[in-house]
C-alpha positions as CSV (number, residue, x, y, z in Angstrom):
1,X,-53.5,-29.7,-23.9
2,X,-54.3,-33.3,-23.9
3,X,-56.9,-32.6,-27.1
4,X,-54.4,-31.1,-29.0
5,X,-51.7,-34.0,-28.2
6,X,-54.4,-36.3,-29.6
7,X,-54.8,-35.3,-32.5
8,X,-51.5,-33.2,-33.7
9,X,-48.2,-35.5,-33.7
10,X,-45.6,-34.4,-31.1
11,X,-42.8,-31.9,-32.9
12,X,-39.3,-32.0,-31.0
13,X,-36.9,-28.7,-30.7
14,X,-34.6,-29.3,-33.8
15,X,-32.6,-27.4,-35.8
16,X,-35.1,-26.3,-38.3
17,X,-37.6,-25.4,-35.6
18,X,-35.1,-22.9,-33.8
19,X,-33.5,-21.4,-36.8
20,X,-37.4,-20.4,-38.2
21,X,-38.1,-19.3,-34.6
22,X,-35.1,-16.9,-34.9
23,X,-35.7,-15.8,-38.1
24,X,-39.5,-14.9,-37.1
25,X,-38.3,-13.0,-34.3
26,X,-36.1,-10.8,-36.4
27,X,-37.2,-7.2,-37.1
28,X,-38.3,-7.4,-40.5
29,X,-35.3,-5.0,-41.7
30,X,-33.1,-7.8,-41.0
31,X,-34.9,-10.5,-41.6
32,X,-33.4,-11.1,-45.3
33,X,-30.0,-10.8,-43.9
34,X,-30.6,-13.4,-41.2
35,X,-32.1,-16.2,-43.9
36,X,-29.4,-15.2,-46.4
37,X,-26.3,-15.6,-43.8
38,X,-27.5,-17.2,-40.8
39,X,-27.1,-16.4,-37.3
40,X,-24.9,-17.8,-34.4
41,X,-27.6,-19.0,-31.5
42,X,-24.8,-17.9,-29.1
43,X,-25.5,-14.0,-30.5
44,X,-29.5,-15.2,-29.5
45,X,-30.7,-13.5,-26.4
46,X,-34.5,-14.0,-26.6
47,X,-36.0,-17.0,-28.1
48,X,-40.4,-17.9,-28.3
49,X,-41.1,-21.1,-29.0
50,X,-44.8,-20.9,-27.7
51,X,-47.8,-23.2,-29.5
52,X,-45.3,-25.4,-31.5
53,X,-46.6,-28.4,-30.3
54,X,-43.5,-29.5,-28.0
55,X,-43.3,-32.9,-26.4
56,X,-39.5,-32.6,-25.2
57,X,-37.1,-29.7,-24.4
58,X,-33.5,-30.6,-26.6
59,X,-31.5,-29.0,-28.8
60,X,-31.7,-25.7,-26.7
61,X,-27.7,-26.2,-25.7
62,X,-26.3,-23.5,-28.4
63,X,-28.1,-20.8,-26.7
64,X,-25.8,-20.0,-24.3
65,X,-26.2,-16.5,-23.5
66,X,-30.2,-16.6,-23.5
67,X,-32.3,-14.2,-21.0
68,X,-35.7,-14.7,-22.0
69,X,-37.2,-18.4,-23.3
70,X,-41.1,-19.0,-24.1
71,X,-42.0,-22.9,-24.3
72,X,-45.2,-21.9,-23.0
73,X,-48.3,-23.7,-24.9
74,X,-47.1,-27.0,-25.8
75,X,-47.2,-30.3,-24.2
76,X,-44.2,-30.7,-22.4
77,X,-44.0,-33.3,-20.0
78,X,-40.6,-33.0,-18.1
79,X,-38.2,-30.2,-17.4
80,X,-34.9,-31.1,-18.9
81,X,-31.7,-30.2,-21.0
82,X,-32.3,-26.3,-19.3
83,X,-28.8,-26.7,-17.7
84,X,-26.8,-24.7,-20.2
85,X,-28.6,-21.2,-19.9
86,X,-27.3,-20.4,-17.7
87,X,-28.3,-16.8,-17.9
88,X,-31.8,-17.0,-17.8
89,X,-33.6,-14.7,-15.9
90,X,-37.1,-15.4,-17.8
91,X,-38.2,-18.7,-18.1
92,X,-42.5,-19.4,-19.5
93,X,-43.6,-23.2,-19.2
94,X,-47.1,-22.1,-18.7
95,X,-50.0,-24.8,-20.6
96,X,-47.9,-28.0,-20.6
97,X,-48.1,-31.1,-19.1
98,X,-45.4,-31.0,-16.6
99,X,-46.2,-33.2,-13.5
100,X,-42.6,-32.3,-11.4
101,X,-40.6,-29.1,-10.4
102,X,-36.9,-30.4,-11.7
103,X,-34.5,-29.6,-14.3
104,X,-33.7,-25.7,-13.0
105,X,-30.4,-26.4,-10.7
106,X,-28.4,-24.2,-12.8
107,X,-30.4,-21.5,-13.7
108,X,-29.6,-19.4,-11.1
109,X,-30.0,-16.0,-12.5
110,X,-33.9,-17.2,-12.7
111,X,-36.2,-13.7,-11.9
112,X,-39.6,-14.7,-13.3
113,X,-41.0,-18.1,-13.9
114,X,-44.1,-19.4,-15.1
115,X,-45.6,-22.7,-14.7
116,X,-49.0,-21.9,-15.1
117,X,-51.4,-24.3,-15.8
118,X,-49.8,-27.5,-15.7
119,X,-50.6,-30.9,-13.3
120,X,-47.8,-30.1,-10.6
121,X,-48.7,-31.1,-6.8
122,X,-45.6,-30.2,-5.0
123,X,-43.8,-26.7,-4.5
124,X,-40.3,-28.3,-4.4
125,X,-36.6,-28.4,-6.0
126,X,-35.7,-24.8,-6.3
127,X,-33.3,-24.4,-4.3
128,X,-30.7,-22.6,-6.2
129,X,-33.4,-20.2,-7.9
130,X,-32.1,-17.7,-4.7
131,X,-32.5,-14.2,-7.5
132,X,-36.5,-14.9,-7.9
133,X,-38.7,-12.3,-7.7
134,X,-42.3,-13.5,-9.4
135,X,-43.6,-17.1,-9.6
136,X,-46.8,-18.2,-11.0
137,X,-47.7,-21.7,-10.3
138,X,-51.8,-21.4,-10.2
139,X,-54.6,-24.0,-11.7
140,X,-52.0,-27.0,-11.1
141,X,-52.8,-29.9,-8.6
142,X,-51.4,-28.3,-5.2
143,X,-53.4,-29.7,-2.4
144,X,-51.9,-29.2,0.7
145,X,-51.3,-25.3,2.4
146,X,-48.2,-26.1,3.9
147,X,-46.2,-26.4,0.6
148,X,-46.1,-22.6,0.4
149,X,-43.8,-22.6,3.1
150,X,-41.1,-23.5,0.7
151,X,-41.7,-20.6,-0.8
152,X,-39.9,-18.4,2.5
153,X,-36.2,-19.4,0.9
154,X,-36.9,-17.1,-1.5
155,X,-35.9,-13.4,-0.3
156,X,-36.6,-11.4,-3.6
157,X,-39.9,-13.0,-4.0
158,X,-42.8,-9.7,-4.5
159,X,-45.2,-11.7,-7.0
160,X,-46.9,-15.0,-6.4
161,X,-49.9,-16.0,-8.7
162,X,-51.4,-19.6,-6.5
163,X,-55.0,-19.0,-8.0
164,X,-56.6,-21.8,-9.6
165,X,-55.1,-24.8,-7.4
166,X,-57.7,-27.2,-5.0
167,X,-56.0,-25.4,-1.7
168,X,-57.5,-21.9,-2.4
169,X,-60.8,-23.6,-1.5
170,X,-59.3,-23.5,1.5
171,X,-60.8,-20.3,3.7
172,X,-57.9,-19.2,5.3
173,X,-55.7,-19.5,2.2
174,X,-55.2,-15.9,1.8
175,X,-54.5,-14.9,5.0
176,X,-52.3,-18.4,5.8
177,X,-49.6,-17.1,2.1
178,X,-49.3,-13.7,3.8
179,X,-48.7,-14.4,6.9
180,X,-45.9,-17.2,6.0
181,X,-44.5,-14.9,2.7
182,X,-44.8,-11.2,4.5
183,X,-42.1,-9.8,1.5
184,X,-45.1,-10.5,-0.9
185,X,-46.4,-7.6,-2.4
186,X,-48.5,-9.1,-5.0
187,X,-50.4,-12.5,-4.2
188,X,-53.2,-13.5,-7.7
189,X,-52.5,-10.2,-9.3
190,X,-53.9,-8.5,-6.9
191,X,-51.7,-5.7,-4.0
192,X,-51.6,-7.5,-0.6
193,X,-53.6,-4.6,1.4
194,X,-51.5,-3.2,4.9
195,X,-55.1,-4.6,6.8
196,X,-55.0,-8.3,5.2
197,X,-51.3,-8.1,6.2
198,X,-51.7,-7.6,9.9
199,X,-54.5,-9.9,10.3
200,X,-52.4,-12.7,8.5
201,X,-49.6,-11.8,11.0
202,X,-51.9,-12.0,13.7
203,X,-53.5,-15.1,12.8
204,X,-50.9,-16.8,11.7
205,X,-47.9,-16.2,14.5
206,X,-47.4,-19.2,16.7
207,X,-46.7,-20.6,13.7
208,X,-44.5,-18.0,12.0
209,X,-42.3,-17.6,14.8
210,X,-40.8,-21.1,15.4
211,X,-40.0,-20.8,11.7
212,X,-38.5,-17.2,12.3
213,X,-36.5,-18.8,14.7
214,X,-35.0,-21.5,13.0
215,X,-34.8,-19.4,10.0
216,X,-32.0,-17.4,12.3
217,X,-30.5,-20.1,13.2
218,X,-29.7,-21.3,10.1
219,X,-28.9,-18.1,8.8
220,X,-26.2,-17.6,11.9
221,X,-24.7,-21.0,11.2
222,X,-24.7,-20.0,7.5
223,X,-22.9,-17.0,8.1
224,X,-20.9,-18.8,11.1
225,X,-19.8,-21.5,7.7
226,X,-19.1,-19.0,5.4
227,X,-16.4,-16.8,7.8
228,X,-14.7,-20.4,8.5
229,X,-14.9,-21.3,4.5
230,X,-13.4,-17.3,4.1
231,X,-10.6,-18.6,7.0
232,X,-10.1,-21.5,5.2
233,X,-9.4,-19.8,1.5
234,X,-7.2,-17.6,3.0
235,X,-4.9,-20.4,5.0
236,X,-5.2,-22.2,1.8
237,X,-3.8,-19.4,-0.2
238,X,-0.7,-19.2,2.6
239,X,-0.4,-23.8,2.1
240,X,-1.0,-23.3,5.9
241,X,-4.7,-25.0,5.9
242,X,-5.3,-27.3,9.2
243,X,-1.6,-26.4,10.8
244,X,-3.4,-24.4,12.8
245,X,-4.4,-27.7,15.5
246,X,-4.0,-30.9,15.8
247,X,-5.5,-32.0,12.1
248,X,-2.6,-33.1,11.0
249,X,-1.7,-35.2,14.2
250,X,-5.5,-36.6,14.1
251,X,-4.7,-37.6,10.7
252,X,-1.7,-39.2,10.9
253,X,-3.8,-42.0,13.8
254,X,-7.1,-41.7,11.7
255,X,-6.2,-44.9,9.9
256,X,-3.8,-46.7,12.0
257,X,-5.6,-49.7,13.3
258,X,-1.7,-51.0,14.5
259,X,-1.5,-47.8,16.6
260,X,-5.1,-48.0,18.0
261,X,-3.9,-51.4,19.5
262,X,-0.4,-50.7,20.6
263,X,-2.2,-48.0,22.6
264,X,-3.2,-50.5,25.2
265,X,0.2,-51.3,26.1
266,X,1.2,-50.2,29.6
267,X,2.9,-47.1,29.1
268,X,1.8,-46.3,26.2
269,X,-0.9,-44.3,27.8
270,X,1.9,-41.3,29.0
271,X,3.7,-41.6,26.1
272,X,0.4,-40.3,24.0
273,X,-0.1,-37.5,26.1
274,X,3.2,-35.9,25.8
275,X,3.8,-36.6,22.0
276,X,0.2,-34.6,20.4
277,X,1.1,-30.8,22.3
278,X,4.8,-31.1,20.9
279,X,3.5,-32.1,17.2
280,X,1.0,-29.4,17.3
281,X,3.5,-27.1,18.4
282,X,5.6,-27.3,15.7
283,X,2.4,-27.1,13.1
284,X,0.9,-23.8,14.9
285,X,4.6,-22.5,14.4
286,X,4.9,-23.0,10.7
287,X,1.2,-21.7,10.5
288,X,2.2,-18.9,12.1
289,X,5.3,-18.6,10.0
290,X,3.4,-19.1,6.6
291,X,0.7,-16.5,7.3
292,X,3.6,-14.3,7.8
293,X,5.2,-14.8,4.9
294,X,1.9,-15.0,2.8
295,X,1.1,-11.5,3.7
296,X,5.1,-10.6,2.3
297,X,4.3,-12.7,-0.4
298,X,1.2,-10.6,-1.5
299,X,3.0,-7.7,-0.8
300,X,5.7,-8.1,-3.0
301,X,3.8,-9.5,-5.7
302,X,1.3,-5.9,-5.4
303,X,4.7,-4.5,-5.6
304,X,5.8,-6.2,-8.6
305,X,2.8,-5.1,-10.8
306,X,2.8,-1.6,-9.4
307,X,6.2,-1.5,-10.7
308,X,5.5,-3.3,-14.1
309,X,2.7,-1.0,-14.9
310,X,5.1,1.8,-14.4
311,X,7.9,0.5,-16.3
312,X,5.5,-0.5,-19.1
313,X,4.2,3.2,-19.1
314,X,7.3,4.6,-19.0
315,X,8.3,2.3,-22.0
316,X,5.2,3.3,-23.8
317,X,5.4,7.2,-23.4
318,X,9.0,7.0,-24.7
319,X,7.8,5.0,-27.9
320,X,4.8,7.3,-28.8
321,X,7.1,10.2,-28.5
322,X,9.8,8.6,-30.3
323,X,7.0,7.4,-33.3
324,X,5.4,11.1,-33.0
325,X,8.6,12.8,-33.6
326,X,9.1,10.9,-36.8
327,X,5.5,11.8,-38.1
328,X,6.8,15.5,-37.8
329,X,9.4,14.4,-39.5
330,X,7.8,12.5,-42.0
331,X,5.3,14.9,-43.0
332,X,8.2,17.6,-43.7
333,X,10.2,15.1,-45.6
334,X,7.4,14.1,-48.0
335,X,6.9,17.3,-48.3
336,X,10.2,18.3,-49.5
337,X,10.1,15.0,-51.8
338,X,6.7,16.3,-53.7
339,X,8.3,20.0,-54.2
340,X,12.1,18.7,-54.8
341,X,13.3,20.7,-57.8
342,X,15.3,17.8,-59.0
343,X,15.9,14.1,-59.8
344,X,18.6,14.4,-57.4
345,X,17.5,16.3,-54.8
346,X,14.4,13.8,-54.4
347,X,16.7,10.7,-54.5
348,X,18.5,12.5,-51.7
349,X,15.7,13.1,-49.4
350,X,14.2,9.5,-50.2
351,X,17.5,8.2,-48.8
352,X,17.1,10.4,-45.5
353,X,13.8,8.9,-45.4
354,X,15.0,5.5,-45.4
355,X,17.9,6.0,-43.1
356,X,15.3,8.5,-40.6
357,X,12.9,4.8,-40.9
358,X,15.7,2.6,-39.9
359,X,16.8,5.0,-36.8
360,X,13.0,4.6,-35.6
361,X,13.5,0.8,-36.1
362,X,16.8,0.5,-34.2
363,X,15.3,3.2,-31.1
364,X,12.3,0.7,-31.1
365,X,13.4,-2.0,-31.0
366,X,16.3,-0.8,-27.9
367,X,13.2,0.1,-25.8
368,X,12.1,-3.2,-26.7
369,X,15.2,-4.7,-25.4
370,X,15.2,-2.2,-22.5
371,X,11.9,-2.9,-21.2
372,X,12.6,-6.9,-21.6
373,X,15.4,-6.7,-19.3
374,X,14.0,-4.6,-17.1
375,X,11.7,-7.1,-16.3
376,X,13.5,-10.1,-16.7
377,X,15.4,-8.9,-13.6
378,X,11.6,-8.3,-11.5
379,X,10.5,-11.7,-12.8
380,X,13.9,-13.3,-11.4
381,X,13.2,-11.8,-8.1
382,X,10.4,-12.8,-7.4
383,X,10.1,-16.1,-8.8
384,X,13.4,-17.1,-7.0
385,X,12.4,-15.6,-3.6
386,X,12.3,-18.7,-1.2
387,X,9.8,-17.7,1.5
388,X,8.1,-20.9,2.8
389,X,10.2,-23.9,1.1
390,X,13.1,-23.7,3.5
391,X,10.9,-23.9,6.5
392,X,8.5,-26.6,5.0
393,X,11.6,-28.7,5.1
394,X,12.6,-27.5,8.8
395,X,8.9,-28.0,10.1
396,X,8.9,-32.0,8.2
397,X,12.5,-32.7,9.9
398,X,11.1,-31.5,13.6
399,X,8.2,-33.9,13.0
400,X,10.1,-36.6,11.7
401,X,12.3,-36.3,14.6
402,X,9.4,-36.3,17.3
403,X,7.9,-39.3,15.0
404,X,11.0,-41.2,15.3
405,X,11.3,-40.6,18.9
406,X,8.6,-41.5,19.7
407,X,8.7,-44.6,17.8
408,X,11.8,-45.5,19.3
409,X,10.2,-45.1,22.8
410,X,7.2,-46.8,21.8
411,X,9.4,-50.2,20.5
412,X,10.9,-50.3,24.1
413,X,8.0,-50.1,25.6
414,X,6.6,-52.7,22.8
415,X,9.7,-55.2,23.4
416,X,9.6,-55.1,27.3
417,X,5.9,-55.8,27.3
418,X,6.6,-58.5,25.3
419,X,9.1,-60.2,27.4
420,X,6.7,-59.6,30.5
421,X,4.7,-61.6,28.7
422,X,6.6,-64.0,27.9
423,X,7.5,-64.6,31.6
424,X,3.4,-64.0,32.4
425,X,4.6,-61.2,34.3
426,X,2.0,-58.7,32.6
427,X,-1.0,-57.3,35.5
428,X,-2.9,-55.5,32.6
429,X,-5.9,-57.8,30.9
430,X,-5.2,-56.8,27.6
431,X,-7.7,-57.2,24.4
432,X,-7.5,-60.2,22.5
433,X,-6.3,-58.6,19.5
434,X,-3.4,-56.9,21.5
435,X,-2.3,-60.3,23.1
436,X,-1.6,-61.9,19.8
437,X,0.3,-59.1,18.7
438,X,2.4,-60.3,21.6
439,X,2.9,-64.0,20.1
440,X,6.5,-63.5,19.5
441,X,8.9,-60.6,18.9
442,X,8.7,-60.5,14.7
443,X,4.7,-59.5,15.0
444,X,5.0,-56.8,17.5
445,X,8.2,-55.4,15.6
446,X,6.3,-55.2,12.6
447,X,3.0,-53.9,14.0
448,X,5.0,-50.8,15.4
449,X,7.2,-50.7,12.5
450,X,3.4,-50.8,10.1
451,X,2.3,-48.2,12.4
452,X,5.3,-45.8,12.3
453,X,5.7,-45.8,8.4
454,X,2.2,-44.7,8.2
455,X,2.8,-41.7,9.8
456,X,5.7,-41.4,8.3
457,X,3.5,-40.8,4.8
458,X,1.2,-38.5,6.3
459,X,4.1,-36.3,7.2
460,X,6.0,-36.4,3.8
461,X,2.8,-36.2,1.9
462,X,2.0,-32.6,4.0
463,X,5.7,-31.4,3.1
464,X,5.4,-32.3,-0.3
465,X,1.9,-30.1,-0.2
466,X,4.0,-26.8,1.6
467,X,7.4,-27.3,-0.8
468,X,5.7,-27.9,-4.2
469,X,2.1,-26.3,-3.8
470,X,-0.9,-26.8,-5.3
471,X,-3.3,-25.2,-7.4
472,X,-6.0,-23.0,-5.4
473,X,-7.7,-21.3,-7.9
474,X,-8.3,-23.9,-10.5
475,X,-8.4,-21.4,-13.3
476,X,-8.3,-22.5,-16.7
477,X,-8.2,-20.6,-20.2
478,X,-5.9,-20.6,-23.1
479,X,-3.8,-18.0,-21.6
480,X,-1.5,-20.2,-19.6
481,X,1.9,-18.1,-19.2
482,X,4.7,-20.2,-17.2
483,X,4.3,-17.7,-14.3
484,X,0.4,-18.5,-13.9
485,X,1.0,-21.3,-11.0
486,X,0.1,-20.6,-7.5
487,X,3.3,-21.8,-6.0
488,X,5.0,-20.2,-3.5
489,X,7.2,-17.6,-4.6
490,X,5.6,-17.8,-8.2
491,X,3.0,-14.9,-8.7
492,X,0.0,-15.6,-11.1
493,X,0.1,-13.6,-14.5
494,X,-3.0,-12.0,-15.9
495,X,-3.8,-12.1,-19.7
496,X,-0.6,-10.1,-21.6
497,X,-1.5,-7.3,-23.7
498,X,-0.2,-7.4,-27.0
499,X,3.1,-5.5,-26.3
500,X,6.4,-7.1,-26.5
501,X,6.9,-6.0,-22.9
502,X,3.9,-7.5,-21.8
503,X,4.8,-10.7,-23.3
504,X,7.9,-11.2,-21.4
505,X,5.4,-12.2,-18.2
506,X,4.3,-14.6,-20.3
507,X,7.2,-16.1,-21.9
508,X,7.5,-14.6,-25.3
509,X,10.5,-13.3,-25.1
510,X,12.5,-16.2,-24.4
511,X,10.7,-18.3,-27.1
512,X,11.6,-14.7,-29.4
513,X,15.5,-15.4,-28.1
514,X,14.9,-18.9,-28.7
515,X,14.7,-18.5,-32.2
516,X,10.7,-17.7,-33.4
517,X,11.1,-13.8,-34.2
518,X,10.8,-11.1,-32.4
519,X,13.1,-7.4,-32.4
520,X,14.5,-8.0,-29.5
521,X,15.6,-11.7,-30.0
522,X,16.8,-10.7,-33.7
523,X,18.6,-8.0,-32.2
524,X,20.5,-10.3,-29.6
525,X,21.5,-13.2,-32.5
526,X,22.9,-9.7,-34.3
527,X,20.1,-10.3,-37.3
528,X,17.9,-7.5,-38.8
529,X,14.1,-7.8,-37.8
530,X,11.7,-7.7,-40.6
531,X,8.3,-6.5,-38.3
């Protein structure tokens, strides 16, 4: 590689370079058609770019949908700009120059990669590449045994090619990769043998079982993460997420330096054992309350759909048989037209057939306007039922009230310590910092004051998360219908078909009434329709 870097200048990935590439690859029958009108990379599922001559991947970001990529016998350096395939499953960097494993992050479909014959010395950032299943990495610079340990994260791993790198000098280096990668079925394009197998295991297993070991731990505490992240999702969907404990409570002190010292005060000490088990009281009751009226929430929203799609069906069957009764009609009319035995007995029959055309018009358009109310009504439902907001706003007023009564208890207690003071009547040794909060009556007024308003904010700002909600999906598209917001009460609208019934759950209906078209909106304003 370096030879050829020597003496050929360095080509980069352009747009000429790709768009000859995907011509080449074309079957010739095609291949006219492709020069003459081009082709969209996106459409571009396979693309070689082998012995071009390649200093540095670029320009690669318009194949999005690409499986299979060939950069194999050039003289890359670095693994970059990869990050927006992020469907490939076949990835060739064999014969290059890389010196570092980076750059694959996203590529998380990766099955088979190649990085054959380059000057690589470490096994490392793959992480993410969880879906690979062969890996050829031999004659690069990998020195040290251990490395292919790294190698265990990868479950679907059958195919290894190592051959070619200084550690296969090494004479236990066969039996040290089976042992520590027993899922490999192929190790150097050659079939791992049952005998070599049990030897390795043999050798090999004080060391393979500590890693077995910790391998299940970390596996349990995976799964252990994943069932709490699952919890979480679910509490999150029900705005009920850390009511469930003392969160909010631990919160609401996290950041209160004022309360950390007023603690110290005698007194104080009782008073913060009683306050935390009635807060979280009231929390574990809303949380038991939300996930409650989550699972009516879900219910009635399966309900709603259930009875859209019938309503919609309903609507539909009625149309078609409406439409197919006029095509009887239709046919017999035209019919009579073509054989009419006069002027005007065809005049007469066109007329029927104009007045048959505006009777399918009006029945249309009055299942239209059926259907649209129909759900108008389901949509008022459910978007007005109230379900959590009126108890959001009793749970913030019961911990207002224990807020405020306890800072009403904790200003006497404040006050009196501060006239004990004052008459050096105190026994405690209180910290520095806590004595000059006692200096005079305005500090320690406004350093329980401080304290109270700051849990004060943590309490509105958790009310304000329960009454107005927040978004838990984070989905985005161009479809964004008015009902699409995960707010309590509000259900989540899936892509409308292109149906005027459909399109009330998204809001074209009202615009229609609004004035921008539509049957049924005409109809209402007492206009005729032109569809």
């Amino acid at each position: 590689m370096s030879q050829l870097y020597d003496s050929i200048e360095p080509n980069i990935i352009d747009d000429e370079m790709v768009q000859k590439a995907v011509e080449e690859q074309c079957p010739e029958d095609i291949e006219k058609l492709v020069k003459r009108e081009g082709i969209n990379f996106k459409d571009v599922t396979e693309l070689q770019l082998s012995f071009r001559n390649i200093l540095q991947i670029d320009n690669l970001w318009q194949f999005e949908n690409l499986t299979k990529l060939q950069l194999d016998n050039n003289i890359i350096e670095r693994i970059e700009a990869l990050e927006s395939l992020v469907h490939l499953v076949w990835l060739d960097l064999s014969f290059n120059n890389i010196e570092v494993i980076e750059g694959l992050d996203t590529l998380v479909k990766l099955q088979d990669l190649s990085l054959y014959n380059n000057r690589i010395s470490k096994i490392e950032h793959m992480d993410t590449l969880h879906e690979l299943q062969i890996f050829s990495i031999g004659k690069n610079n990998l020195t040290t045994l251990e490395d292919v340990i790294y190698l265990r994260r990868f479950k679907n791993l059958r195919t290894l090619n190592l051959s070619g790198n200084p550690f296969c000098d090494d004479e236990q280096y066969m039996l040290f990769v089976v042992a520590h990668l027993p899922d490999l079925v192929y190790l150097d394009f050659k079939l791992v043998s049952d005998t070599t197998r049990e030897v390795a295991v043999l050798t090999y297993q004080d060391h393979t079982k500590p890693l077995e070991h910790e391998e299940a731990q970390a596996l349990a505490q995976l799964e252990e993460n994943q069932t709490k992240q699952k919890e979480l999702e679910y509490h999150k969907a029900a705005f009920v997420e850390y009511l469930n404990g003392s969160f909010l409570f631990d919160s609401m002190y996290a950041d209160d330096t004022e309360a950390a010292k007023l603690a110290h005060l005698p007194g104080v000490g009782d008073l913060l054992q009683a306050y935390p088990s009635w807060f979280v009281s009231v929390c574990e009751n809303l949380f038991n309350y939300g996930l409650k009226e989550y699972e009516k929430r879900e219910a009635e929203v399966s309900n709603f759909y259930e009875s859209l799609h019938e309503a919609l069906t309903a609507n539909q069957q009625e149309g078609r048989k409406i439409i197919l009764d006029f095509e009887n009609r239709n046919k017999r009319t035209l019919d009579e037209i073509h054989h009419a035995s006069s002027y005007d007995i065809a005049e007469s029959k066109q007329a029927e057939y104009k007045e048959d055309i505006l009777q399918l018009s009006e029945a249309l358009m009055t299942l239209e306007m059926l259907i649209s109310d129909q759900l108008e009504v389901r949509v008022k439902h459910i978007t007005e039922r109230p379900h959590i907001q009126n108890t959001g706003g009793h749970f913030a007023v019961a911990c207002r009230d224990l807020e405020n009564h306890h800072h009403e208890k904790l200003l006497e207690i404040s006050i009196t310590t501060l006239e004990k003071s004052v008459k050096n009547e105190l026994d405690e040794d209180l910290p520095d910092d806590v004595r000059m909060l006692l200096g005079d009556k305005t500090t320690i007024v406004n350093a329980v004051n401080a304290s109270h308003g700051s849990r004060l904010l943590k309490i509105d700002k958790r009310e304000s998360d329960i009454l107005t909600g927040r978004e838990i999906n984070g989905s985005t598209g161009a479809h964004t219908p008015p009902l699409a917001t995960a707010k309590r009460g509000v259900i989540n609208c899936p892509p409308c078909s292109v149906t005027a019934a459909a399109a009330l759950t998204c809001g074209q209906l009202r615009r229609n009434d609004a004035g921008q078209g539509g049957a049924a909106g005409a109809k209402r304003r007492g206009e005729r329709w032109e569809g």
